[in-house]
DRENPAKOL-544643 format. One record per residue (C-alpha): chain; x, y, z; residue in three letters. Coordinates in steps of 0.25 Angstrom, whole numbers. Example, Ala and Ser with C-alpha at 12.3 -4.5 7.8 and 13.67 -1.06 7.14 Angstrom:
A|49|-18|31|ALA
A|55|-4|29|SER
end
This chain:
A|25|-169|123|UNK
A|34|-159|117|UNK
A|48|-156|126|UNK
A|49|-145|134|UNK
A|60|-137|125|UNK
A|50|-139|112|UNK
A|40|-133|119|UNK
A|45|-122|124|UNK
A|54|-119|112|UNK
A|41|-120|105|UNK
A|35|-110|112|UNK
A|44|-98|110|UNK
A|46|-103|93|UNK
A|32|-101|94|UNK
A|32|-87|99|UNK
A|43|-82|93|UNK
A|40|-86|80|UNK
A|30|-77|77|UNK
A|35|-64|86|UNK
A|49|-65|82|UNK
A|51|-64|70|UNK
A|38|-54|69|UNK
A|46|-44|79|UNK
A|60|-45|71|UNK
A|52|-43|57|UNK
A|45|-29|62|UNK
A|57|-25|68|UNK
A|60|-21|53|UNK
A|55|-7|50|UNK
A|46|-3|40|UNK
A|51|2|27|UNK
A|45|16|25|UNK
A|40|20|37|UNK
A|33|32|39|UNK
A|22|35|49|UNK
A|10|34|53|UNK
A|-2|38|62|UNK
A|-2|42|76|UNK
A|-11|36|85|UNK
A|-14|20|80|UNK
A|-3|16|85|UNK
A|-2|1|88|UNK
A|-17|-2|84|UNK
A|-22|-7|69|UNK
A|-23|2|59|UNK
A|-38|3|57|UNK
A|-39|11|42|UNK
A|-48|21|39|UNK
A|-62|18|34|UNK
A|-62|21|19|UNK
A|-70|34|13|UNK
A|-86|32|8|UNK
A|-81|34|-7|UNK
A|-87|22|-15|UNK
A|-78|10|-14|UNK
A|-73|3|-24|UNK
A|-76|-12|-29|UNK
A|-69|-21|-19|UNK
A|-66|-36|-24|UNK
A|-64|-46|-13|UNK
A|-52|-56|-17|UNK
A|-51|-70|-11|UNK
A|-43|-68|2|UNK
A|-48|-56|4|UNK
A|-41|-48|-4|UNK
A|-51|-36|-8|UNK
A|-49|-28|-22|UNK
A|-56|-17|-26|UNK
A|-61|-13|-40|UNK
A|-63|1|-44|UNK
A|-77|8|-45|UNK
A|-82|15|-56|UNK
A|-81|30|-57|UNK
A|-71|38|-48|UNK
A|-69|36|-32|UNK
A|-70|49|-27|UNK
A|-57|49|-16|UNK
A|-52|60|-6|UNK
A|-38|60|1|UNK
A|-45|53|13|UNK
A|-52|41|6|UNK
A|-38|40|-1|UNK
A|-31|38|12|UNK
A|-42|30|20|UNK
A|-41|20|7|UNK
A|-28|19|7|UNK
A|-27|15|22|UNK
A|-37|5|20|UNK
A|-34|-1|7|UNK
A|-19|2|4|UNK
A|-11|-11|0|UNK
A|0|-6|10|UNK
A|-10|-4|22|UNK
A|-16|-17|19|UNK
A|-3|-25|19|UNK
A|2|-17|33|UNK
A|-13|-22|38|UNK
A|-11|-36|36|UNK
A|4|-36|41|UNK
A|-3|-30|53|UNK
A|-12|-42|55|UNK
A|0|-52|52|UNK
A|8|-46|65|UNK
A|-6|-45|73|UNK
A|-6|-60|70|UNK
A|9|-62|72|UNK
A|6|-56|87|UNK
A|-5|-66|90|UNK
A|3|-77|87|UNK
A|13|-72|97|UNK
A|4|-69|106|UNK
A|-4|-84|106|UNK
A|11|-92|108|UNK
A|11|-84|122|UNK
A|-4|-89|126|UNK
A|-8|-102|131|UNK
A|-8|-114|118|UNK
A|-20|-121|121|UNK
A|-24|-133|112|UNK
A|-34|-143|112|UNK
A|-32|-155|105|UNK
A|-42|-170|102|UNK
A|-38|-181|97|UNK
A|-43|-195|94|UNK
A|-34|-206|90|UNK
A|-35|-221|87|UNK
A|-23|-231|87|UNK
A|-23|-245|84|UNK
A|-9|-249|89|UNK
A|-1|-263|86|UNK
A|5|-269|96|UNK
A|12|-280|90|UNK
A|19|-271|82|UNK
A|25|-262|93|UNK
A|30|-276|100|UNK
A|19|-279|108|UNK
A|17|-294|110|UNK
A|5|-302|116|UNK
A|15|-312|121|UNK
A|22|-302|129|UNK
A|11|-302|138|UNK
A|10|-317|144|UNK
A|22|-313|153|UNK
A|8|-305|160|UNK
A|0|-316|161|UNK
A|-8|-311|148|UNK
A|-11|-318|136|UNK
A|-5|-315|123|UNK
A|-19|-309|118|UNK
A|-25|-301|129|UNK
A|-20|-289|121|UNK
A|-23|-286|108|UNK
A|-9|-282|97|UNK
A|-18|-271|91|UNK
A|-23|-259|99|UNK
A|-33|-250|96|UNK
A|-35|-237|105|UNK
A|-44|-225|100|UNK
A|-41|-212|110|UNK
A|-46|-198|111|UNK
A|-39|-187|117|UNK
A|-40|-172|119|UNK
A|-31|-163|125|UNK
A|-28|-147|127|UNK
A|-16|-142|128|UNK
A|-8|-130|133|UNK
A|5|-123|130|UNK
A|8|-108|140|UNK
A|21|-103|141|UNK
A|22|-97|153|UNK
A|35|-89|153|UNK
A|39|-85|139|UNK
A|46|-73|138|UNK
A|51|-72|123|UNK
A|40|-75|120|UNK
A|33|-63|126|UNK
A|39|-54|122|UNK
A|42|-58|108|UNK
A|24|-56|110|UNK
A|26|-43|114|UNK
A|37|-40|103|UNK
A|23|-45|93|UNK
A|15|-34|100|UNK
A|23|-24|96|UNK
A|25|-30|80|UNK
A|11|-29|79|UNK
A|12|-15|82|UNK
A|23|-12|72|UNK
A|14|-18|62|UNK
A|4|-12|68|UNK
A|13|3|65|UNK
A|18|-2|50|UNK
A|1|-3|48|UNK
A|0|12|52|UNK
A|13|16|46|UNK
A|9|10|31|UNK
A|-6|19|34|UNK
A|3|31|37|UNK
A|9|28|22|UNK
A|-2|26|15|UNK
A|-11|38|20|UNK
A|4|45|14|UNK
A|2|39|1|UNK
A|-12|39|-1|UNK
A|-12|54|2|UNK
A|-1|56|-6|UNK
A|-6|50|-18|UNK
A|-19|57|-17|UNK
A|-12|70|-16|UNK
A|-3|67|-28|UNK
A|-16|64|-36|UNK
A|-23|78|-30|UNK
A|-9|83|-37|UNK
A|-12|76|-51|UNK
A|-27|83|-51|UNK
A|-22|95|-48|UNK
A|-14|94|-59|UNK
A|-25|89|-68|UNK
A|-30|102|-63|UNK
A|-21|112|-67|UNK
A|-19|105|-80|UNK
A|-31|105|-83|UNK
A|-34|120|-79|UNK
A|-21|123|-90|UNK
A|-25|115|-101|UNK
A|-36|123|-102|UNK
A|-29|137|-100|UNK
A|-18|131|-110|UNK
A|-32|128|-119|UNK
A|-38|141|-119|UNK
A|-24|148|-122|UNK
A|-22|140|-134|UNK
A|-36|143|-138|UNK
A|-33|158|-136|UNK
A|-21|156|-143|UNK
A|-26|149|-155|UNK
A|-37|159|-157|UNK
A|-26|170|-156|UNK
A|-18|162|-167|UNK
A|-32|160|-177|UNK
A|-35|175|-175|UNK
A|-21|179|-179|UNK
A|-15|186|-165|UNK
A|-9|176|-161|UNK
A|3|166|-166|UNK
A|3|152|-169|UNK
A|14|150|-160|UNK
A|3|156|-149|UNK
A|-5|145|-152|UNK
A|6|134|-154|UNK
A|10|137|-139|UNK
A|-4|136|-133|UNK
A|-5|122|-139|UNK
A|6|117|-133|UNK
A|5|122|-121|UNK
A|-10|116|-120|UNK
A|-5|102|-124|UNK
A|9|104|-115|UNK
A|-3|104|-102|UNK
A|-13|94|-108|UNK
A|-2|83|-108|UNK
A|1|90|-92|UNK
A|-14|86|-90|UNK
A|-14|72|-97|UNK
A|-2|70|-88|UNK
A|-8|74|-74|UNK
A|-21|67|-76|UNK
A|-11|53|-79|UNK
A|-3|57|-66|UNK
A|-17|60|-59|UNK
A|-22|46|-65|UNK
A|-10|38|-59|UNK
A|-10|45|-45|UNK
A|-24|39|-46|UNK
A|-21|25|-47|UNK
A|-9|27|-38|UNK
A|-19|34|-26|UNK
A|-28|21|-29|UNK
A|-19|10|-27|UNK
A|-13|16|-14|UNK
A|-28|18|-8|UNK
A|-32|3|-13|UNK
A|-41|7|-26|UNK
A|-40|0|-38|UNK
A|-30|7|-48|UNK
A|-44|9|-58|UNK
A|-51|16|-47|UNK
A|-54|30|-54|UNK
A|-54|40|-41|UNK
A|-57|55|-39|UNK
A|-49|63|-28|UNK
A|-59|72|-20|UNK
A|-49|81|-13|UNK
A|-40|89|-15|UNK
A|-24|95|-14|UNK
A|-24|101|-1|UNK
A|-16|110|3|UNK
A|-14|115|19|UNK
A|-3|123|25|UNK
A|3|113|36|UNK
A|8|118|48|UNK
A|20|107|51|UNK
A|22|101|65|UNK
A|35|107|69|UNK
A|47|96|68|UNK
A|47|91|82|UNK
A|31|90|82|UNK
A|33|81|69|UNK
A|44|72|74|UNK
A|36|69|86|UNK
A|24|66|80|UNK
A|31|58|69|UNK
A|38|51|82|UNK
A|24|47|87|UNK
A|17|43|75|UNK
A|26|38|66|UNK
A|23|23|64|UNK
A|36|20|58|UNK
A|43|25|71|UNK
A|32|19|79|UNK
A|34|6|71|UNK
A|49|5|74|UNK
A|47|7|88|UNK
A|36|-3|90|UNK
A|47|-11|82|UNK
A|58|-9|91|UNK
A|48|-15|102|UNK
A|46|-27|94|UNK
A|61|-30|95|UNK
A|64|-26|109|UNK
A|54|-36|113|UNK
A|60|-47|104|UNK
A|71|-45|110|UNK
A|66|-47|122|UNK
A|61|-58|118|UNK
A|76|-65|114|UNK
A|81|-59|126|UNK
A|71|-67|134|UNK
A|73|-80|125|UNK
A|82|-86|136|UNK
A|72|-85|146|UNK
A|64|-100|149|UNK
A|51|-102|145|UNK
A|39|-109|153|UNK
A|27|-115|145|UNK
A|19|-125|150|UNK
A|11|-135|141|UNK
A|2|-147|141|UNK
A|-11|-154|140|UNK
A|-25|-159|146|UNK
A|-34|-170|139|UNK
A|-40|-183|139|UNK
A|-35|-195|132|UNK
A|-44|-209|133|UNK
A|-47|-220|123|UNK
A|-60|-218|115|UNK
A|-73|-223|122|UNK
A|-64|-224|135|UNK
A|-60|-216|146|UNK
A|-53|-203|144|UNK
A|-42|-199|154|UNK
A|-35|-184|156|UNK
A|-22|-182|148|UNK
A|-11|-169|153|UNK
A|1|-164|153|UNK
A|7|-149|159|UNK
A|20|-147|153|UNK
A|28|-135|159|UNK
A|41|-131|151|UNK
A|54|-123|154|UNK
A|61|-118|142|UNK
A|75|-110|144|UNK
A|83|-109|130|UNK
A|96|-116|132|UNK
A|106|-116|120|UNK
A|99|-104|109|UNK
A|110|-95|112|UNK
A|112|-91|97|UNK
A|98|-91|93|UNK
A|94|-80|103|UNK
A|107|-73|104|UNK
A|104|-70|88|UNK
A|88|-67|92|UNK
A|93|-56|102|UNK
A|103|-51|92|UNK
A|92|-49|83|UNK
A|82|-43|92|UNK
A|93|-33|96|UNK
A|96|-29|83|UNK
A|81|-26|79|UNK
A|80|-18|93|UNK
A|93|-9|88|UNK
A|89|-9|75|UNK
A|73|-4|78|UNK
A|80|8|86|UNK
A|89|11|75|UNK
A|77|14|66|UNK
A|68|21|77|UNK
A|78|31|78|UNK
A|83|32|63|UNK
A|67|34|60|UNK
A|65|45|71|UNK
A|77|53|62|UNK
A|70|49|50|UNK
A|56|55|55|UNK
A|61|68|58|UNK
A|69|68|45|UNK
A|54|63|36|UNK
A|47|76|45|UNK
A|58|85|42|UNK
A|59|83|27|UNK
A|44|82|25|UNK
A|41|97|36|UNK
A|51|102|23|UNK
A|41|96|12|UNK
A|28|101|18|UNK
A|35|114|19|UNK
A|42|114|6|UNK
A|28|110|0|UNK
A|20|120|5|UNK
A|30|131|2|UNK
A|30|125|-12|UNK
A|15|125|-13|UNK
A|15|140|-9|UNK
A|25|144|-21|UNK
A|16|135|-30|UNK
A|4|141|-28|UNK
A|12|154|-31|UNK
A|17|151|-42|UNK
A|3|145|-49|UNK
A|-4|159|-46|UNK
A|8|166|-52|UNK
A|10|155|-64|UNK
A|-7|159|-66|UNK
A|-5|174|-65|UNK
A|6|172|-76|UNK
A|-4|166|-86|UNK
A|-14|175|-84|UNK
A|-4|185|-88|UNK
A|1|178|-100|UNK
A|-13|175|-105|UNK
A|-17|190|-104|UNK
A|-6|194|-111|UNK
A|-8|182|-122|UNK
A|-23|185|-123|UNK
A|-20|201|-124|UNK
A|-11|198|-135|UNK
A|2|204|-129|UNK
A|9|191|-127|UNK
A|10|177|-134|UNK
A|6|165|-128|UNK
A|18|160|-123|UNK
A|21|166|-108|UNK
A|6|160|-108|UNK
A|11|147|-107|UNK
A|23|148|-101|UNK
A|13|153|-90|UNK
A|4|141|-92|UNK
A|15|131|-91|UNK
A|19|140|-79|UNK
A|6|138|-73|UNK
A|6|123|-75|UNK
A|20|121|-69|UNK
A|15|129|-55|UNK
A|1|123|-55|UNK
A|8|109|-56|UNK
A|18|113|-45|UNK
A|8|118|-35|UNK
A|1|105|-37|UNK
A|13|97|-35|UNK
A|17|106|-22|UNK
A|4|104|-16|UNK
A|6|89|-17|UNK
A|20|89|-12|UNK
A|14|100|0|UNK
A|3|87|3|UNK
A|10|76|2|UNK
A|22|82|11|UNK
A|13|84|20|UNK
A|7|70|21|UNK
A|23|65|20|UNK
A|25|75|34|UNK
A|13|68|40|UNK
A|17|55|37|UNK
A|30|59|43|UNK
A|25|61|56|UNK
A|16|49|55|UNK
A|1|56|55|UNK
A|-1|55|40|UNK
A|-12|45|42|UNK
A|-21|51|52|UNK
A|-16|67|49|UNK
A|-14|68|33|UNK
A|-27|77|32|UNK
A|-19|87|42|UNK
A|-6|87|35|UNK
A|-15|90|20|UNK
A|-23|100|27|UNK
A|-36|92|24|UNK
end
C-alpha cells in the first residue's frame, strides 16, 4: 500500500494538473478583441442555420475532415446567407469551436479528480515457487518431529482474486477551488467563441459590401463606356461629314478606351472580392457566385455616447472575457492561498481472495490520510506570486479596455457621421457632374463647342460616380465597425445597414 504522503500528494498533482495551468493560460488576453452579442452569454454558441440556396459538393475526408467542391453554375448569395455561412463554416469559428470543447473537456477532467475513484479490478495468478532455492530445507523440519519429505521443495498455488477499490477526498480545498477557477475558463472560452462570431459577422459583411462597391462600379462603367461609344460615333460621323476635326474624333477615342481599361479593371477587383468573400464564408475559391442585394443605404440615428458606452460595457465579449478571466485568477489564488491547508482523503479496498477450486475468503483495507504540506515554502511562495501578479495584471487590462472602448465608439460615431455627410456631397456632385454633360453634349451635338469640355465632363462624371460608391461603402461599413463597437454586430447588423 502506497504511504500516506504519496497519496495524498497524488491527489492534489492530480487536480492541479489539469486546472492550473488552464486558469494561468486564459488569464492571457485575446489579441484583437472586439465584441460580440448580448444575451448568450456563458452558453454555446449555437450557429445560424444556413440559407436554402443550393449547397455546394461536400467531400468527406478521413477524420472527418469535410471539403466542399464548387457546383456548376452561379450560387445565388444575399448579405444574409453570407453571414450565416460564414458563422458556420468560417475556418476561424471552427478553430474557436474546437478550443471550446478542449476546455469543456479540460473541466471534466477537473471536476472527476474531486468525485469518488471507484475501481474494480480481477485477477487470476498461478506461482509455482522453489523452496529450495529461497533456503528452505527439509531437514529443518526434523527438530518438529517431521520427516524430511512431508513437504514437497516445489509449490504450486493457483489463486483468484477480485477486489474494488475506493479513493474520496474529503477535505480538499485547493482543489476546489482550482474547479471553480475551470468553471469560469470555460466561460472565457466560451466568450472568445462569441467574440471571434462577432468578427466574423464584421468581416463577412464587410466583404460583401466591398463587392456590392465593385458591381456598382461595374455599373457605372459600363453605363459610360457606352455614353463615351455613342460620342465617338457622333464625333466620327462629324469628322466623315466634314464638320467636325479629326482631333474631335482623336479625343473621343481616347476617352472611350481611357474607360474600357476602368471597366476591365473593376470587373478584375469584382472577380478578386469574390474569391476573397468565398474563402471567408467557407466556399471553394472556384465557386462562381451572384450577390442578390444591394448597397443600402439608411440615415442612422446614432445612440448618444453615454447610451453606446453602456451598451458596449454590457455586451462587449472582449470586456466580458477579461472579467470572467480576472475570475479565473482570483480563484487560483485562492487556491495557492489554501495550499497550506491539510487534506483528508480516505482509500481502500473490498474483495476476495481464495485459492482456485477452494474457498474464497474477504479481503479489505480502509485507509484514512492527513496530508499538511511541511517544507514547500518556495514552491508556493512563487505559485502565489504568480497568481497575484495575473489578478493585477487582469485589472490593469479591464480598465485600460474600458478607455479603449469609448475611444473605438468615439472615433467610429465620427465615421458614420463623416460618411454620411460625405455621401450626401457625393450624390450632389454626380447629379451636378450629369447636368455638366448634358450641357456640354448639346453644345457639341449643336455645333457650337468641340468636344473636349465633353469629356472633361465624362471624366468628371466618372471620378464622382466612383466616389459616391466608395462613400457609400465607407458610410456601410463604418457602421458595421460602430456595431461591432458596441458589441451588437452579430444579432443587430441588419439595423445598423437599415435593412
Amino acid at each position: 500500500m502506497k504511504a500516506l504522503t504519496e497519496i495524498s500528494r497524488e491527489a492534489k498533482v492530480r487536480s492541479r494538473a489539469v486546472v492550473w495551468p488552464l486558469a494561468l493560460a486564459l488569464c492571457v488576453p485575446m489579441a484583437g478583441a472586439q465584441t460580440q452579442s448580448a444575451q448568450i452569454q456563458g452558453t454555446q454558441v449555437q450557429s445560424a442555420d444556413l440559407p436554402s440556396a443550393p449547397m455546394p459538393n461536400l467531400v468527406k475526408l478521413p477524420g472527418g475532415v469535410v471539403v466542399e467542391q464548387a457546383t456548376p453554375g452561379a450560387l445565388a448569395l444575399s448579405l444574409d446567407d453570407a453571414i450565416a455561412r460564414g458563422e458556420k463554416r468560417n475556418l476561424q469559428m471552427l478553430l474557436v469551436i474546437q478550443n471550446e470543447r478542449v476546455v469543456r473537456g479540460e473541466v471534466l477532467t477537473a471536476e472527476n479528480s474531486l468525485l469518488p475513484s471507484l475501481t474494480a479490478k480481477g485477477q487470476i495468478e498461478a506461482q509455482e515457487i522453489n523452496l529450495a532455492a529461497q533456503g528452505f530445507k527439509g531437514q529443518s523440519l526434523a527438530g518438529l518431529g517431521l520427516p524430511p519429505g512431508a513437504f514437497s521443495e516445489i509449490v504450486k498455488v493457483n489463486t483468484a482474486e477480485a477486489q474494488m477499490s475506493l479513493n474520496q477526498q474529503l477535505f480538499n480545498v485547493p482543489a476546489y477551488y482550482l474547479y471553480r477557477s475551470a468553471q469560469q475558463a470555460a466561460k472565457v472560452a466560451n466568450l472568445t467563441t462569441l467574440n471571434e462570431l462577432g468578427g466574423v459577422t464584421l468581416a463577412v459583411g464587410s466583404q460583401y459590401l466591398l463587392a456590392l462597391a465593385d458591381a456598382s462600379q461595374i455599373a457605372n462603367a459600363q453605363a459610360l463606356e457606352k455614353a463615351d461609344e455613342v460620342a465617338y460615333q457622333q464625333a466620327k460621323a462629324s469628322h466623315e461629314a466634314g464638320v467636325g476635326t479629326n482631333l474631335d474624333e482623336l479625343r473621343a477615342r481616347v476617352q472611350l478606351q481611357t474607360q474600357q481599361q476602368a471597366l476591365i479593371n473593376d470587373e478584375n477587383a469584382f472577380a478578386k472580392d469574390k474569391i476573397a468573400l468565398n474563402r471567408l464564408i467557407g466556399l471553394p475559391a472556384d465557386q462562381e457566385i451572384t450577390l442578390t442585394d444591394t448597397a443600402p443605404y439608411a440615415e442612422f440615428a446614432q445612440l448618444p455616447l453615454e447610451d453606446a458606452k453602456k451598451l458596449a460595457y454590457e455586451r462587449r465579449k472582449d470586456l466580458l472575457s477579461l472579467q470572467a478571466q480576472l475570475e479565473v485568477a482570483a480563484k487560483a489564488r485562492k487556491a495557492v492561498r489554501a495550499e497550506r491547508l491539510p487534506v483528508v482523503s480516505f482509500d481502500g479496498y473490498y474483495g476476495v481472495l481464495g485459492e482456485i477450486g477452494s474457498l474464497y475468503h474477504g479481503v479489505f483495507t480502509a485507509t484514512g490520510k492527513v496530508s499538511v504540506p511541511v517544507f514547500q515554502e518556495g514552491q508556493l511562495r512563487g505559485e502565489r506570486e504568480v497568481a497575484e501578479a495575473q489578478v493585477t495584471g487582469l485589472k490593469q487590462q479591464i480598465d485600460s479596455l474600458r478607455v479603449t472602448i469609448e475611444q473605438q465608439i468615439r472615433a467610429a460615431m465620427l465615421d458614420v457621421q463623416s460618411s454620411n455627410d460625405l455621401v450626401k456631397v457625393a450624390r450632389s456632385n454626380v447629379d451636378l457632374a450629369t447636368q455638366e454633360l448634358q450641357d456640354a453634349s448639346d453644345r457639341f451635338s449643336a455645333g457650337v463647342d468641340d468636344n473636349l469640355p465633353v469629356v472633361q465632363a465624362q471624366a468628371t462624371l466618372a471620378a464622382a460616380q466612383s466616389r459616391l460608391v466608395d462613400t457609400l461603402y465607407q458610410y456601410n461599413q463604418s457602421k458595421l465597425q460602430l456595431a461591432r463597437n458596441t458589441g451588437v454586430v452579430e444579432t443587430q447588423y441588419k439595423v445598423y445597414l437599415g435593412r
